[in-house]
PDB file of N, CA, C and O in Angstrom, chain B, residues numbered from 101:
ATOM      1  N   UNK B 101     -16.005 -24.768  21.777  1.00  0.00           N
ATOM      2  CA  UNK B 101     -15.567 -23.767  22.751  1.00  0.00           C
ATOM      3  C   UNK B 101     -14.713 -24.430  23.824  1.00  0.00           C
ATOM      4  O   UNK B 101     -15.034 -25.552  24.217  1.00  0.00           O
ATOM      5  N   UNK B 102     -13.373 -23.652  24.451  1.00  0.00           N
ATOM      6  CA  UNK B 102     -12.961 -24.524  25.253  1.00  0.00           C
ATOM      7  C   UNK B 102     -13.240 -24.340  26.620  1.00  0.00           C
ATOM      8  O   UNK B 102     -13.452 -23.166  26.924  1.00  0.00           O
ATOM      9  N   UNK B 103     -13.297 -25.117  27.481  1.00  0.00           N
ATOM     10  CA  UNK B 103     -13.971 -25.417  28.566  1.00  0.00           C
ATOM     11  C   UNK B 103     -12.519 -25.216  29.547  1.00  0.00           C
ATOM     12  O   UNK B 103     -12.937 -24.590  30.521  1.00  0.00           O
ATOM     13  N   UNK B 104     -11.522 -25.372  29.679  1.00  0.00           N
ATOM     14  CA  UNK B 104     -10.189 -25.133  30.607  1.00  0.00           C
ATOM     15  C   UNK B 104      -9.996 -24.213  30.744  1.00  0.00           C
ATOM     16  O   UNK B 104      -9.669 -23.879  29.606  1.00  0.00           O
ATOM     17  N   UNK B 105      -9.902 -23.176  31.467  1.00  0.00           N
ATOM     18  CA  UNK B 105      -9.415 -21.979  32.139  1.00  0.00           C
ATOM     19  C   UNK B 105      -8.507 -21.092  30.851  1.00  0.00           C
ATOM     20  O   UNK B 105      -8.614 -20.076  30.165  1.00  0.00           O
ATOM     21  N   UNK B 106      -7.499 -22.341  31.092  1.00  0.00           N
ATOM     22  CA  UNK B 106      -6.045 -21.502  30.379  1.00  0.00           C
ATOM     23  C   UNK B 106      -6.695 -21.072  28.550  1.00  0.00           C
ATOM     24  O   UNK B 106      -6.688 -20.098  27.798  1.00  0.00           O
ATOM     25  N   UNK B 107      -7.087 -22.199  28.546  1.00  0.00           N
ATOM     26  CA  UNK B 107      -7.728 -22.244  26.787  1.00  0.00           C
ATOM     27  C   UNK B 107      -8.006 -21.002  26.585  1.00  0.00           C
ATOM     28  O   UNK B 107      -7.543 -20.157  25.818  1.00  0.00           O
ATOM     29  N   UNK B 108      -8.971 -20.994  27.512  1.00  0.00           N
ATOM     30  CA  UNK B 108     -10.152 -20.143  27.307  1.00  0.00           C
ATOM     31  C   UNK B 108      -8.944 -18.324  27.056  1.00  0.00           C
ATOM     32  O   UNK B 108      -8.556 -17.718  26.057  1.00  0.00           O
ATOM     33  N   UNK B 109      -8.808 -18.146  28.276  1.00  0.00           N
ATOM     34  CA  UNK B 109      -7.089 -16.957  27.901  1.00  0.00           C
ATOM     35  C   UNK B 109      -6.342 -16.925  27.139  1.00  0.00           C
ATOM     36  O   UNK B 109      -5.861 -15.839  26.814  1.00  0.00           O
ATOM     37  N   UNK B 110      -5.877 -18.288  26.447  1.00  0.00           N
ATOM     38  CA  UNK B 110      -5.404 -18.511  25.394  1.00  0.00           C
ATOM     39  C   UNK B 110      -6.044 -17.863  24.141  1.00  0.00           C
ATOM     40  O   UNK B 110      -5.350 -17.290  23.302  1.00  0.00           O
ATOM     41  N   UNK B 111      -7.626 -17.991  24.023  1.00  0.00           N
ATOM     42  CA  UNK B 111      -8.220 -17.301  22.775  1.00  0.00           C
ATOM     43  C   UNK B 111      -8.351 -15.840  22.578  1.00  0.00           C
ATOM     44  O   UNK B 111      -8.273 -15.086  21.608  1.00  0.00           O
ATOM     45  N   UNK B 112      -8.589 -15.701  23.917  1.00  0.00           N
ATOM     46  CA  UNK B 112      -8.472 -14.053  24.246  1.00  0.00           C
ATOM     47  C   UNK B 112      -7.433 -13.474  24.128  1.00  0.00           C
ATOM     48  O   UNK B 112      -7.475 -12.428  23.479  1.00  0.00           O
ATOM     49  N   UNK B 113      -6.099 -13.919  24.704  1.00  0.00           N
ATOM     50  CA  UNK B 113      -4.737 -13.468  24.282  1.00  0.00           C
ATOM     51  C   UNK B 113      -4.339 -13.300  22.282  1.00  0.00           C
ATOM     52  O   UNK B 113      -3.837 -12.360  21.667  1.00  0.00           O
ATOM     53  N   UNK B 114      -4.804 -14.560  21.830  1.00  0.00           N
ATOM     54  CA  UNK B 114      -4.727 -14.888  20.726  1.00  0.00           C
ATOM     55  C   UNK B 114      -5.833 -13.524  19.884  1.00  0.00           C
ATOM     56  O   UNK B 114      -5.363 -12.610  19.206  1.00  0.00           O
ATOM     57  N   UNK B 115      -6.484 -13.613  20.007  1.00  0.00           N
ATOM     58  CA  UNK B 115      -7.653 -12.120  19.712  1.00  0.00           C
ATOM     59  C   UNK B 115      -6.946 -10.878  19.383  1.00  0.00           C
ATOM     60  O   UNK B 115      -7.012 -10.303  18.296  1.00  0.00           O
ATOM     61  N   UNK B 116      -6.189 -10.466  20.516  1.00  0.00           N
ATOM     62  CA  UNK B 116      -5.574  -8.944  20.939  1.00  0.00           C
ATOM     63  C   UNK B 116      -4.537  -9.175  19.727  1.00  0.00           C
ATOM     64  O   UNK B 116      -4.328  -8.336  18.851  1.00  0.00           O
ATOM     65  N   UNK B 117      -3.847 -10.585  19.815  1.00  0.00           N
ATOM     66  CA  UNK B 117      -2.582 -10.296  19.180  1.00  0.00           C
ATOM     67  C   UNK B 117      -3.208 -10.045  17.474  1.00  0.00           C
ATOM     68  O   UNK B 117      -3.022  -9.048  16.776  1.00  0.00           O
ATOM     69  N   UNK B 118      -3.867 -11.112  17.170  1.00  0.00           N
ATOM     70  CA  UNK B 118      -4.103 -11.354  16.066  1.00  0.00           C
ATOM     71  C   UNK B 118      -4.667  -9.963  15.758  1.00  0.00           C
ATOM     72  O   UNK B 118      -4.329  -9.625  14.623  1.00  0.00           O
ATOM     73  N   UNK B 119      -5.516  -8.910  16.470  1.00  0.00           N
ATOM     74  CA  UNK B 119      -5.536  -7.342  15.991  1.00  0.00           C
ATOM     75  C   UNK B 119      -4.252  -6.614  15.601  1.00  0.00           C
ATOM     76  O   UNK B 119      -3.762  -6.238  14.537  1.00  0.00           O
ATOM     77  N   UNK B 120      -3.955  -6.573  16.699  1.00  0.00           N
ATOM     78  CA  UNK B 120      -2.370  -5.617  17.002  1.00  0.00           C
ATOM     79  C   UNK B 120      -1.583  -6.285  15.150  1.00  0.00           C
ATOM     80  O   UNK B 120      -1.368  -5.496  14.230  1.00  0.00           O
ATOM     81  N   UNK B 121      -1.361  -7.501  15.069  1.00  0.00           N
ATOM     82  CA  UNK B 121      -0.873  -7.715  13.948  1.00  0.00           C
ATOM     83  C   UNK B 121      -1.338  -6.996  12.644  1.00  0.00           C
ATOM     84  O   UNK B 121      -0.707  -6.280  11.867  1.00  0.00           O
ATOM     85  N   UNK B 122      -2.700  -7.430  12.646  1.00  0.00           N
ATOM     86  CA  UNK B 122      -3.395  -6.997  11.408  1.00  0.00           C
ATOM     87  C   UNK B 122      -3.289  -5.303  11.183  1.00  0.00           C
ATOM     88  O   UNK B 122      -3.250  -4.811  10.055  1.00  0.00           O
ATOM     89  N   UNK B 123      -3.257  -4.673  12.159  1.00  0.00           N
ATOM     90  CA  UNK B 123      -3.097  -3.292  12.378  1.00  0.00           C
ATOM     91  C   UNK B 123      -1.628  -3.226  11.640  1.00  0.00           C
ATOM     92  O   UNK B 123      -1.359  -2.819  10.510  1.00  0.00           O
ATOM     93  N   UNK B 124      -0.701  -3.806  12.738  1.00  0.00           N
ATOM     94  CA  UNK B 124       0.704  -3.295  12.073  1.00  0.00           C
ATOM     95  C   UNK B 124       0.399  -3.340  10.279  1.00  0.00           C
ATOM     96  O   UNK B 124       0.631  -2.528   9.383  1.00  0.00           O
ATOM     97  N   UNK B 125      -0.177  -4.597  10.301  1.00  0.00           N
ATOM     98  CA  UNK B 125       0.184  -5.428   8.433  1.00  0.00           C
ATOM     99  C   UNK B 125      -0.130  -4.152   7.506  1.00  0.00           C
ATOM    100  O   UNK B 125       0.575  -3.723   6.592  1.00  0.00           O
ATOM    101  N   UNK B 126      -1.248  -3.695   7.922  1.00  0.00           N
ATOM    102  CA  UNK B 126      -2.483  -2.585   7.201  1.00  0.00           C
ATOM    103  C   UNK B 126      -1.265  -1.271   7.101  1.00  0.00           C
ATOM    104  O   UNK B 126      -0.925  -0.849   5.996  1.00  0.00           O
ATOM    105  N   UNK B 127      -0.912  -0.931   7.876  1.00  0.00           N
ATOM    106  CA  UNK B 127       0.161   0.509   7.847  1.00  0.00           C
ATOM    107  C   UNK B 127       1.193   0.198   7.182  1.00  0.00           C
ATOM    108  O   UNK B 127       1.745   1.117   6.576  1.00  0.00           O
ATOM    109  N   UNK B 128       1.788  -1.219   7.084  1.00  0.00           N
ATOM    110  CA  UNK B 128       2.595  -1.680   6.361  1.00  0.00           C
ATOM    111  C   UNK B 128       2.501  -1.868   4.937  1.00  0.00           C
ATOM    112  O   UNK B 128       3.320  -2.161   4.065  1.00  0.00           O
ATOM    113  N   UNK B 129       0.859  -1.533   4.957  1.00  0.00           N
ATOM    114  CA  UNK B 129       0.768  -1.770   3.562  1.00  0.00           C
ATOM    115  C   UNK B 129       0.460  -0.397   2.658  1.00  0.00           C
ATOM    116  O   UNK B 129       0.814  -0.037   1.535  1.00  0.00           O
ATOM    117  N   UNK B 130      -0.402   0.209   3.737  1.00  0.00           N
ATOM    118  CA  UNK B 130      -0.169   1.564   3.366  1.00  0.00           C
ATOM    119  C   UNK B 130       0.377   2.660   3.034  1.00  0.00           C
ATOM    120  O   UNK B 130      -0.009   3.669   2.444  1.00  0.00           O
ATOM    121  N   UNK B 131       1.806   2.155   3.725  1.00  0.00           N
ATOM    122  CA  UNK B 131       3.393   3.436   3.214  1.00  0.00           C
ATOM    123  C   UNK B 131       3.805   2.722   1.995  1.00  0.00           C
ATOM    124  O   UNK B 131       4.245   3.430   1.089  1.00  0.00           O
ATOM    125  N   UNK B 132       3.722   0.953   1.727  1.00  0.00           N
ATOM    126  CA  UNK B 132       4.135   0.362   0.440  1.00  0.00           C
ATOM    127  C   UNK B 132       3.583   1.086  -0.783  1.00  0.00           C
ATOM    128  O   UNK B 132       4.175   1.592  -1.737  1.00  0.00           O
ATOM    129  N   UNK B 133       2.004   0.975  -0.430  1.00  0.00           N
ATOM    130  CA  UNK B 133       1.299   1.955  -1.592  1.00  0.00           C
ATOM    131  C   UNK B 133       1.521   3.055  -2.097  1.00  0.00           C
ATOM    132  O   UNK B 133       1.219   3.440  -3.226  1.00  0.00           O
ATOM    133  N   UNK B 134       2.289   3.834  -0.924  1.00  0.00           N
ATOM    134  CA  UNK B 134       2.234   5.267  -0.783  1.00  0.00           C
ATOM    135  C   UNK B 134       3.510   5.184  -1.755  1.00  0.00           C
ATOM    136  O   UNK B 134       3.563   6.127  -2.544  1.00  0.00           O
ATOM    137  N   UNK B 135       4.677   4.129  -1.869  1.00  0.00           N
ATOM    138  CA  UNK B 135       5.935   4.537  -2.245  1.00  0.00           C
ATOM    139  C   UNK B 135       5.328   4.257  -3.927  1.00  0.00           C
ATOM    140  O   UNK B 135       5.659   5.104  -4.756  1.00  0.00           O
ATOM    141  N   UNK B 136       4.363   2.957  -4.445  1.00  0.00           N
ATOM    142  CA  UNK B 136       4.401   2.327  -5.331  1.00  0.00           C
ATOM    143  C   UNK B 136       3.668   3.286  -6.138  1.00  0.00           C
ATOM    144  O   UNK B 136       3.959   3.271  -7.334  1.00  0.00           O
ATOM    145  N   UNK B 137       2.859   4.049  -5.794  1.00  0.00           N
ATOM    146  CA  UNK B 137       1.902   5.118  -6.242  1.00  0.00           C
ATOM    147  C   UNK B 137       3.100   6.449  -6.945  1.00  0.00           C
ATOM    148  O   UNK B 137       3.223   6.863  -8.097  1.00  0.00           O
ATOM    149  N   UNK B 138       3.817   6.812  -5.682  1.00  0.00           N
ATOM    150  CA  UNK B 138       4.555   7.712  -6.234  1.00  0.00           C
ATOM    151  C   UNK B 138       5.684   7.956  -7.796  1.00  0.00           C
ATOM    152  O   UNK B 138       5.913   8.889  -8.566  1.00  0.00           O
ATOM    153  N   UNK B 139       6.346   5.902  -7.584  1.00  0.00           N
ATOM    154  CA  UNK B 139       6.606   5.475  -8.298  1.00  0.00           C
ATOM    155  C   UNK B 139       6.013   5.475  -9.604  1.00  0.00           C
ATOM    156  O   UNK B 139       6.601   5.971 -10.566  1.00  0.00           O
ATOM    157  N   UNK B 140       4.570   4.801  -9.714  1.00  0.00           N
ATOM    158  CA  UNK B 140       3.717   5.215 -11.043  1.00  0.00           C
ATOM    159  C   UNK B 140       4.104   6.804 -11.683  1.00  0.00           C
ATOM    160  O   UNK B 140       4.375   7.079 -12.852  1.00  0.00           O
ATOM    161  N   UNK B 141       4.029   7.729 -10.491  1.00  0.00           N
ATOM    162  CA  UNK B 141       3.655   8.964 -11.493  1.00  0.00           C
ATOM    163  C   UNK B 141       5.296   9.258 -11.711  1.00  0.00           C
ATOM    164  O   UNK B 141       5.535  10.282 -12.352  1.00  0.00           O
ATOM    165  N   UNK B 142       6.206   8.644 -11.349  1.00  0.00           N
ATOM    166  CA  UNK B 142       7.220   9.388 -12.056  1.00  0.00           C
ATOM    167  C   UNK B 142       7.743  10.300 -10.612  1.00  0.00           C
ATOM    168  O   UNK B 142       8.851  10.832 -10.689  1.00  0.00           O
ATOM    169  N   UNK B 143       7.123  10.429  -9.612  1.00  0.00           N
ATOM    170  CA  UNK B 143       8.107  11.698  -8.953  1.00  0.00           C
ATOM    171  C   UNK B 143       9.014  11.155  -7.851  1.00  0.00           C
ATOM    172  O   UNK B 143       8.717  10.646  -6.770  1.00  0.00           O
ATOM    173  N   UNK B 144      10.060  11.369  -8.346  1.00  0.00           N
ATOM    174  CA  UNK B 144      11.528  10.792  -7.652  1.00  0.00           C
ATOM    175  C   UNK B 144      11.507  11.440  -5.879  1.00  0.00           C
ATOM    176  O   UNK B 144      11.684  10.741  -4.881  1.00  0.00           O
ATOM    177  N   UNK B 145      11.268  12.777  -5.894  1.00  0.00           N
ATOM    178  CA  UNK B 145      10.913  13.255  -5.172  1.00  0.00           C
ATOM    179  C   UNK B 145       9.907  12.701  -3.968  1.00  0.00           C
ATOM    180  O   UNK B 145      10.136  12.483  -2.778  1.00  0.00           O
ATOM    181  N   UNK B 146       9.158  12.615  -4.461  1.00  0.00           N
ATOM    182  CA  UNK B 146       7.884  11.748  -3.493  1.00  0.00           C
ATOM    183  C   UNK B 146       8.070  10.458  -2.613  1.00  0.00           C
ATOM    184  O   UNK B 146       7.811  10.156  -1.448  1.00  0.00           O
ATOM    185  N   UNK B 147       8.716   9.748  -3.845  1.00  0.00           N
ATOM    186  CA  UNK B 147       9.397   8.387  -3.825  1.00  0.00           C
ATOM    187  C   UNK B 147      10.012   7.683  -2.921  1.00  0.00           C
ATOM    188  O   UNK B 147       9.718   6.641  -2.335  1.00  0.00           O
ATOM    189  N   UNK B 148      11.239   8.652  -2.870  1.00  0.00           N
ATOM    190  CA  UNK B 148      12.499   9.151  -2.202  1.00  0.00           C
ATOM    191  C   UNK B 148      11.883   9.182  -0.360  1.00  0.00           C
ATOM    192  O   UNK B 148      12.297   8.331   0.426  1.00  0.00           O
ATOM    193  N   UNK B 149      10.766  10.407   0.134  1.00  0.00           N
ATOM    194  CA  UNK B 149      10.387  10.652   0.803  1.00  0.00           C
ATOM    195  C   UNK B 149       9.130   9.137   1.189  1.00  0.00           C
ATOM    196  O   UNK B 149       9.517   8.569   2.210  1.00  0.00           O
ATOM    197  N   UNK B 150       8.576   8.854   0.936  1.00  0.00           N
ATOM    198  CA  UNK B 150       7.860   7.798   0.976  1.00  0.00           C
ATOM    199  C   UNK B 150       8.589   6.663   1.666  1.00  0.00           C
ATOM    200  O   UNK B 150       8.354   6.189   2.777  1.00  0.00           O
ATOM    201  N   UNK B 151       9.659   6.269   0.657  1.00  0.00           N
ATOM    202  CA  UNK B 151      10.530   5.009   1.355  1.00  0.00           C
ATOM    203  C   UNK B 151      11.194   5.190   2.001  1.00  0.00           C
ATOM    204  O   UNK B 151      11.915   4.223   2.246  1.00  0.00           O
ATOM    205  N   UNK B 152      11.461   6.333   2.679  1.00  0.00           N
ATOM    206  CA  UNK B 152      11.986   6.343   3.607  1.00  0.00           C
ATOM    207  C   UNK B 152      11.191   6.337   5.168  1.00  0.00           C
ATOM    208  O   UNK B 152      11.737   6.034   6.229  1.00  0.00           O
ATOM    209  N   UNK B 153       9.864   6.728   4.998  1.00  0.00           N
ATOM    210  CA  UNK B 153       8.504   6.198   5.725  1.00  0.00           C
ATOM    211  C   UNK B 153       8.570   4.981   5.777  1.00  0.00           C
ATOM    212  O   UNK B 153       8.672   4.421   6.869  1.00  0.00           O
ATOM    213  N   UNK B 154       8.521   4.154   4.384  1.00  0.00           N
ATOM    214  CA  UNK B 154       7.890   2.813   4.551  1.00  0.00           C
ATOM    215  C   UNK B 154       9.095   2.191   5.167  1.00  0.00           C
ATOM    216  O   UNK B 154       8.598   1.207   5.714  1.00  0.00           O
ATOM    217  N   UNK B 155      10.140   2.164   5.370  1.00  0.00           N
ATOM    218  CA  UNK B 155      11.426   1.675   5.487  1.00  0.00           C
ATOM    219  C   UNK B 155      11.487   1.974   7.023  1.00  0.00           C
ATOM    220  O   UNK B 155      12.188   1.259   7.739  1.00  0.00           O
ATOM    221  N   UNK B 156      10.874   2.863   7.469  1.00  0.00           N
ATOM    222  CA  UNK B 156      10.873   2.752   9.472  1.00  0.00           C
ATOM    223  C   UNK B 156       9.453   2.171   9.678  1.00  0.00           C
ATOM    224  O   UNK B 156       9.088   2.407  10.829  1.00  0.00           O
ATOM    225  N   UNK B 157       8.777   1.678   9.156  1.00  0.00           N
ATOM    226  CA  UNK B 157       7.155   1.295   8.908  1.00  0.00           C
ATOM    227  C   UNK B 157       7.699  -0.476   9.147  1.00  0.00           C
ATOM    228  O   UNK B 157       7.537  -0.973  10.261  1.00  0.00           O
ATOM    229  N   UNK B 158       8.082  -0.983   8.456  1.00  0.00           N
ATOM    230  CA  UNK B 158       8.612  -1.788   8.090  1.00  0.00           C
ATOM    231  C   UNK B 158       9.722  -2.583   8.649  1.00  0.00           C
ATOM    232  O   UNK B 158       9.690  -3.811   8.733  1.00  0.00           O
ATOM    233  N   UNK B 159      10.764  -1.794   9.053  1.00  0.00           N
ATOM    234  CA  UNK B 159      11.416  -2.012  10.058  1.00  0.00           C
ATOM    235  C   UNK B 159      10.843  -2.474  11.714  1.00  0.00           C
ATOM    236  O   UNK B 159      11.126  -3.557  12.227  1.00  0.00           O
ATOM    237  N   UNK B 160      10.024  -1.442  12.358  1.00  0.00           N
ATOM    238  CA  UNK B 160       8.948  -1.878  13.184  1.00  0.00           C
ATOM    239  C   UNK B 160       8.734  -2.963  13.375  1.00  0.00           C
ATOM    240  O   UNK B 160       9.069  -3.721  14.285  1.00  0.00           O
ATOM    241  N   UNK B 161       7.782  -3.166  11.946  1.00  0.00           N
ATOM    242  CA  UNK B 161       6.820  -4.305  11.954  1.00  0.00           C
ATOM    243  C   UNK B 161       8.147  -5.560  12.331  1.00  0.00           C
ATOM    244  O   UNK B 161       7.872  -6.229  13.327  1.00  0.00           O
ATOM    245  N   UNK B 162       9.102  -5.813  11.849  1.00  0.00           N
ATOM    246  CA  UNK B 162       9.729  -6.763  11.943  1.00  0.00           C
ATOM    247  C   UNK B 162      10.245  -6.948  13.344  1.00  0.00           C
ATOM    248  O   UNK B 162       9.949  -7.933  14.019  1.00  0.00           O
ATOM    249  N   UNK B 163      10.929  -6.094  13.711  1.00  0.00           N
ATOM    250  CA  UNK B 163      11.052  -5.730  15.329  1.00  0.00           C
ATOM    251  C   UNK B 163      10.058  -6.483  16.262  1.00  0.00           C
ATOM    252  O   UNK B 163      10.286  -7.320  17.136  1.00  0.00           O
ATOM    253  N   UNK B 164       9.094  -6.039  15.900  1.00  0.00           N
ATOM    254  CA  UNK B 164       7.271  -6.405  17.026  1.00  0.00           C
ATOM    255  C   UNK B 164       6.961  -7.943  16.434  1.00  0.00           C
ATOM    256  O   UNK B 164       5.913  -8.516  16.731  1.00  0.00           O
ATOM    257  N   UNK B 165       8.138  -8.658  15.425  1.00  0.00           N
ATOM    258  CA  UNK B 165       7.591  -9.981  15.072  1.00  0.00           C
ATOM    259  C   UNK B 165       6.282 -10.620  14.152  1.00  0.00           C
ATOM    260  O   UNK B 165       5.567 -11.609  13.984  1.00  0.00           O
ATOM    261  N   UNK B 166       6.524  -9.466  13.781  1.00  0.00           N
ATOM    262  CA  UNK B 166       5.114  -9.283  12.972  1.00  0.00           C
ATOM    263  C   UNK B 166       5.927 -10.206  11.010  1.00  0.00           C
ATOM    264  O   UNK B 166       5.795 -11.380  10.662  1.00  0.00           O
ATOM    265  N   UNK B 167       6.334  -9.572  10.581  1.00  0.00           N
ATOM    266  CA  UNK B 167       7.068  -9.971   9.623  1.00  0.00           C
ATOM    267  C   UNK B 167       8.497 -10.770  10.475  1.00  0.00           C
ATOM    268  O   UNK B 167       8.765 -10.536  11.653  1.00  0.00           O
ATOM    269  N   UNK B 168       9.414 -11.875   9.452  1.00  0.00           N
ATOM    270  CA  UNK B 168      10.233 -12.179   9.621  1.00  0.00           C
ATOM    271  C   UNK B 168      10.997 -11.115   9.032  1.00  0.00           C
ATOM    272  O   UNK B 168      10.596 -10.228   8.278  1.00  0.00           O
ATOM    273  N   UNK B 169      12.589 -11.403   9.647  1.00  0.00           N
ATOM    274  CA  UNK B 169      13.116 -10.578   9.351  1.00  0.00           C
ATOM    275  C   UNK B 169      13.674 -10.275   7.783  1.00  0.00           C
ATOM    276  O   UNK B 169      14.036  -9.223   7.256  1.00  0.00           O
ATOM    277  N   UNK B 170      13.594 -11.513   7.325  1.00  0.00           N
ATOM    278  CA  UNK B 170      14.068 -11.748   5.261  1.00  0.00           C
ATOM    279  C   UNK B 170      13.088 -11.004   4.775  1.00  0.00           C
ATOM    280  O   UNK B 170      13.348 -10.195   3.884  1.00  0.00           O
ATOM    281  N   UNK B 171      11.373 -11.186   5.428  1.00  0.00           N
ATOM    282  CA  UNK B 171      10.121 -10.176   4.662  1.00  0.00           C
ATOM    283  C   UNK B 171      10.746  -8.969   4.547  1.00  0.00           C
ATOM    284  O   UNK B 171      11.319  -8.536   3.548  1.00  0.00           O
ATOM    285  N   UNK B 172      10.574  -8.285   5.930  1.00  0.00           N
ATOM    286  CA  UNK B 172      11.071  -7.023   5.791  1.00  0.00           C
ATOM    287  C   UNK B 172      12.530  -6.444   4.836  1.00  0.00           C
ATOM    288  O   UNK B 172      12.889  -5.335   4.440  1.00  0.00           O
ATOM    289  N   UNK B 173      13.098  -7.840   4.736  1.00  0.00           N
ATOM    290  CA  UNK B 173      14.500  -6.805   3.866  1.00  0.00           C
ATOM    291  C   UNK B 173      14.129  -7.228   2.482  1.00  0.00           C
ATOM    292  O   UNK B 173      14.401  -6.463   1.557  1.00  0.00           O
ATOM    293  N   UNK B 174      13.674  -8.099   2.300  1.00  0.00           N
ATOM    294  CA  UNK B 174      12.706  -8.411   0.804  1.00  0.00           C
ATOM    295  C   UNK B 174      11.783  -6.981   0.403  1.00  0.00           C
ATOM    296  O   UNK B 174      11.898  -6.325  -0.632  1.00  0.00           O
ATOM    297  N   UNK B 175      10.970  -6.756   1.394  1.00  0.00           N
ATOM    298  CA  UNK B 175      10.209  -5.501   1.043  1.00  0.00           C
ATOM    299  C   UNK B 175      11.107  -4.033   0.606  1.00  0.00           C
ATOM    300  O   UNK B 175      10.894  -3.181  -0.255  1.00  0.00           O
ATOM    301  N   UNK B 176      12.071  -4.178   1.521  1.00  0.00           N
ATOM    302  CA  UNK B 176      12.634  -2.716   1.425  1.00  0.00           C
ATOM    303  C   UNK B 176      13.599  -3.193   0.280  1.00  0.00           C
ATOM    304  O   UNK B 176      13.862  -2.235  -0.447  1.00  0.00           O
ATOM    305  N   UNK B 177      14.108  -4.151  -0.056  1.00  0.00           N
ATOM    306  CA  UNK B 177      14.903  -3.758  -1.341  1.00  0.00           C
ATOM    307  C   UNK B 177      14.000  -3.881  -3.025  1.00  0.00           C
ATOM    308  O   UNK B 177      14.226  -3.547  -4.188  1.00  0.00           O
ATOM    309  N   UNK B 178      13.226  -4.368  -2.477  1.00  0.00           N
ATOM    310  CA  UNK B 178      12.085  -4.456  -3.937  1.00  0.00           C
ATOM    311  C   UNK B 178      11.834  -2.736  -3.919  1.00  0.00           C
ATOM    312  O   UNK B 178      12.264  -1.971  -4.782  1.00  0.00           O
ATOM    313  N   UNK B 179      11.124  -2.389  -2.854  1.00  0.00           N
ATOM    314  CA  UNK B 179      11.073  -0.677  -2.729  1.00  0.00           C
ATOM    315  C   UNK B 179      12.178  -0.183  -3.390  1.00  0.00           C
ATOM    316  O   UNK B 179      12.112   0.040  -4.598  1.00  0.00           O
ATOM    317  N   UNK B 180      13.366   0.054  -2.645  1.00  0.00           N
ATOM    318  CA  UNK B 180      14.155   0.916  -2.985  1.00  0.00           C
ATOM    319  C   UNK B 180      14.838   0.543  -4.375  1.00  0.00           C
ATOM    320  O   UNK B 180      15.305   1.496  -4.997  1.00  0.00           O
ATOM    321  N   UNK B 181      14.948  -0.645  -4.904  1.00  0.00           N
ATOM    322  CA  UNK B 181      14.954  -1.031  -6.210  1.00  0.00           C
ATOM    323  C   UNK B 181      14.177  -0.107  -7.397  1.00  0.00           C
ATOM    324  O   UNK B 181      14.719   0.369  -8.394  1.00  0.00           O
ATOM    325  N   UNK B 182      12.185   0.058  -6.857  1.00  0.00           N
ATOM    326  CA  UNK B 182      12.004   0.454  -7.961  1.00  0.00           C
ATOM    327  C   UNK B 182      12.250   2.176  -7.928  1.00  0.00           C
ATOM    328  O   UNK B 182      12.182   2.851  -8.956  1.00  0.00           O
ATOM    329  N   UNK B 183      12.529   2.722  -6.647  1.00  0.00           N
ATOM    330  CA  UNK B 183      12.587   4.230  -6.276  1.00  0.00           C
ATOM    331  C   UNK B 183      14.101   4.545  -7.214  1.00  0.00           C
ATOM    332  O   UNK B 183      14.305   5.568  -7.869  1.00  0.00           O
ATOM    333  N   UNK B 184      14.959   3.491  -7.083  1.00  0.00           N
ATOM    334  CA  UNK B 184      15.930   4.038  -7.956  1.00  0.00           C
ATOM    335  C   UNK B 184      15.698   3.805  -9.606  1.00  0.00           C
ATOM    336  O   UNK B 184      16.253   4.506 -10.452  1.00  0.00           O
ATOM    337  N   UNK B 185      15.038   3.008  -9.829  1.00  0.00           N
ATOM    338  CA  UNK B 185      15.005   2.688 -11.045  1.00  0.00           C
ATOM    339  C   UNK B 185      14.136   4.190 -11.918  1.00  0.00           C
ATOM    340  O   UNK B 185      14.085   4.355 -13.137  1.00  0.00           O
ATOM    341  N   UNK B 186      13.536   5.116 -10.837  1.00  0.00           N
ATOM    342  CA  UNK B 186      12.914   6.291 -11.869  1.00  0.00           C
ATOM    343  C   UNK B 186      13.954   7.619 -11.372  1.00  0.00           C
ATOM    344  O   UNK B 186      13.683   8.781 -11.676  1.00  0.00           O
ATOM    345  N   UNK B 187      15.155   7.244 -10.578  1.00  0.00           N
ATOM    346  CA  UNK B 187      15.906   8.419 -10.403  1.00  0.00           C
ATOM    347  C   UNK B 187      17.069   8.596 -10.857  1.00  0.00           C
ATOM    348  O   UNK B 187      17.656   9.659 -10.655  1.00  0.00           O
TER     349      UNK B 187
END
């Protein structure tokens, strides 16, 4: 445990962030699903609407430093890769 003032704020600061991250990551992962799911069944429609969720989802996250910025354009073109590939 650390015994210095600052440390000690340091872990606590480190705490909040390390939530706030995991939060963003989780929603980030959740519109991915949402697009990859739609993808499975075939509806272009859904798809379409989805990535375009996950794609301001995503965007965000990179913004707030959460992802680098190559993750995020890695993610959205693997997405929109497979959204076109069933339309």
């Amino acid at each position: 445990m650390a015994n210095i003032k600052s440390a000690k704020k340091r872990i606590l600061v480190t705490e909040t962030k390390t939530a706030r991250n995991k939060a963003i990551k989780s929603k980030v992962k959740t519109y991915v699903k949402k697009v990859e799911t739609a993808v499975a069944k075939k509806d272009a429609a859904a798809a379409k609407e989805a990535l375009k969720e996950a794609i301001v989802v995503i965007n965000k996250a990179g913004s707030k430093g959460v992802y680098h910025k190559n993750t995020c354009s890695r993610k959205i073109s693997r997405l929109t890769k497979a959204v076109n590939a069933i339309a």
